[in-house]
C-alpha positions in Angstrom: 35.6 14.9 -1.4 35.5 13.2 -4.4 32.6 12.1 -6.7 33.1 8.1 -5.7 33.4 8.7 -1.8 30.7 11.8 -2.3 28.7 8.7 -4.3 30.1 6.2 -1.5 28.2 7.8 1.2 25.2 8.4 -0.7 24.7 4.9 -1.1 25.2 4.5 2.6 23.0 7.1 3.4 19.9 5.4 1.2 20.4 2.4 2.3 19.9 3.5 6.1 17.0 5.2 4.9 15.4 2.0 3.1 16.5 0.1 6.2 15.3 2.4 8.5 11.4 1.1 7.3 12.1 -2.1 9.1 13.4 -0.4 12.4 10.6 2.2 12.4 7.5 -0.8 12.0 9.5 -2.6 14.7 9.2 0.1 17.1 5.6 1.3 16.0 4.4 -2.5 16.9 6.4 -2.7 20.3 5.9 0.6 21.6 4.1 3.5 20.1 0.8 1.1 19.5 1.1 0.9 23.9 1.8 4.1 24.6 -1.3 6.1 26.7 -4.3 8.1 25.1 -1.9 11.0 26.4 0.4 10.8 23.9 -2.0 10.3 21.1 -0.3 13.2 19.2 3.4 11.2 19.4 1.9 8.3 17.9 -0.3 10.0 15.5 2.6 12.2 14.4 5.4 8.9 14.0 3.0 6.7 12.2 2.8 9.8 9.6 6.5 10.0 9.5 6.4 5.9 9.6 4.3 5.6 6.5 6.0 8.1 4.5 9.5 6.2 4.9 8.0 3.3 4.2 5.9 4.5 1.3 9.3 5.8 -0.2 11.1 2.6 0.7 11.5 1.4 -3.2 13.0 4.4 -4.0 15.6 4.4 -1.2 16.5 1.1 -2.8 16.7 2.1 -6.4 18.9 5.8 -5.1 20.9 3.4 -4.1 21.3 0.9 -7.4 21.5 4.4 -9.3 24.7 5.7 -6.6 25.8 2.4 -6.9 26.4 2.7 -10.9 28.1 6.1 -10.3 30.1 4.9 -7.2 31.6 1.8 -9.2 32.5 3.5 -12.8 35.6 5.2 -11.9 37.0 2.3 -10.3 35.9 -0.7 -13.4 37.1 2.3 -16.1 40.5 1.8 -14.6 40.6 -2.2 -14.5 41.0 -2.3 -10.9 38.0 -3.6 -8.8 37.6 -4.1 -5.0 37.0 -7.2 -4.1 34.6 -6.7 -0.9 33.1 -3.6 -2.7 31.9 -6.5 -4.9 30.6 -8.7 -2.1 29.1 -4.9 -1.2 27.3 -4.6 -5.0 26.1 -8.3 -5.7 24.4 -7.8 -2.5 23.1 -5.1 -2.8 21.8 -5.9 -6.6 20.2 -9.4 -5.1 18.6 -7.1 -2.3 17.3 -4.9 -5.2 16.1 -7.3 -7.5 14.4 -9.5 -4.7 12.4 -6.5 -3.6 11.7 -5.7 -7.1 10.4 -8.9 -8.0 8.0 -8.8 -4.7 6.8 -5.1 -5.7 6.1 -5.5 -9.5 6.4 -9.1 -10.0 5.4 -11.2 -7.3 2.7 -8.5 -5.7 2.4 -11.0 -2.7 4.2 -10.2 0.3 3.3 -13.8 1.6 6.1 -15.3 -0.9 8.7 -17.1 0.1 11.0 -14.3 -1.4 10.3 -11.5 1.7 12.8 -13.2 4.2 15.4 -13.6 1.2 15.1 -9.7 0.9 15.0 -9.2 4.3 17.9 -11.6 5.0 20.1 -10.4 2.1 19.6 -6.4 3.4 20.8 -7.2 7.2 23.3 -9.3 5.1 24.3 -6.0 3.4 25.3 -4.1 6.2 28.2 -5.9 7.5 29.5 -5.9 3.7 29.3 -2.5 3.5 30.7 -1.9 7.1 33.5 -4.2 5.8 33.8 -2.4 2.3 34.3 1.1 4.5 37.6 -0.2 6.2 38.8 -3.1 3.9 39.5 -2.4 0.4 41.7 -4.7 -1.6 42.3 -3.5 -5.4 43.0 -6.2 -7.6 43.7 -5.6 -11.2 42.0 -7.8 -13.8 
């Protein structure tokens, strides 16, 4: 495996990871907070493991600017660039700079600016999905 897939797929994997904070608050607020005294220990245990991920959630995101930078060299050093691995990036960046400007900028999660993020990250996974299994070089 080369260093662009090896960086492909690590990109992939942090960005799971950084989406996964979502999925895991969503499933702390429907279920674990009604589950019965009897499985206090469950629910102490995942909302440990729930604020940890989300905790690390800024640095999912920048792994994945920092892959990103890696991942895309090779392929601008040659002149050639894929066209949906660019849809892929831009979104990516805007996802990165949106949340960036909410955590050090903004400091208000109340902003008008959380369901851009939020929007432009789901946004992100069918680019990605598409980058994966459609990838047209064009020279330039």
């Amino acid at each position: 495996m080369g260093v662009q897939a090896l960086t492909g797929w690590l990109i992939v994997l942090t960005l799971v990871a950084a989406l996964s904070t979502y999925l895991l608050k969503q499933i702390g607020r429907d279920y674990v907070k009604r589950l019965p005294r009897e499985y206090a220990d469950f629910a102490s245990t995942y909302r440990r493991f729930m604020k940890f991920m989300v905790g690390r959630h800024r640095f999912f995101g920048a792994a994945a600017l920092i892959a990103l930078a890696v991942h895309a060299y090779p392929v601008i050093a040659r002149s050639f660039i894929s066209v949906s691995g660019l849809i892929a990036a831009f979104i990516l960046i805007s996802t990165a700079a949106a949340g960036a400007w909410l955590f050090y900028g903004k400091r208000s999660l109340r902003s008008g600016l959380l369901p851009v993020h939020r929007a432009l990250a789901f946004l992100l996974l069918p680019a990605v999905i598409i980058h994966l299994f459609y990838r047209v070089m064009i020279a330039f």
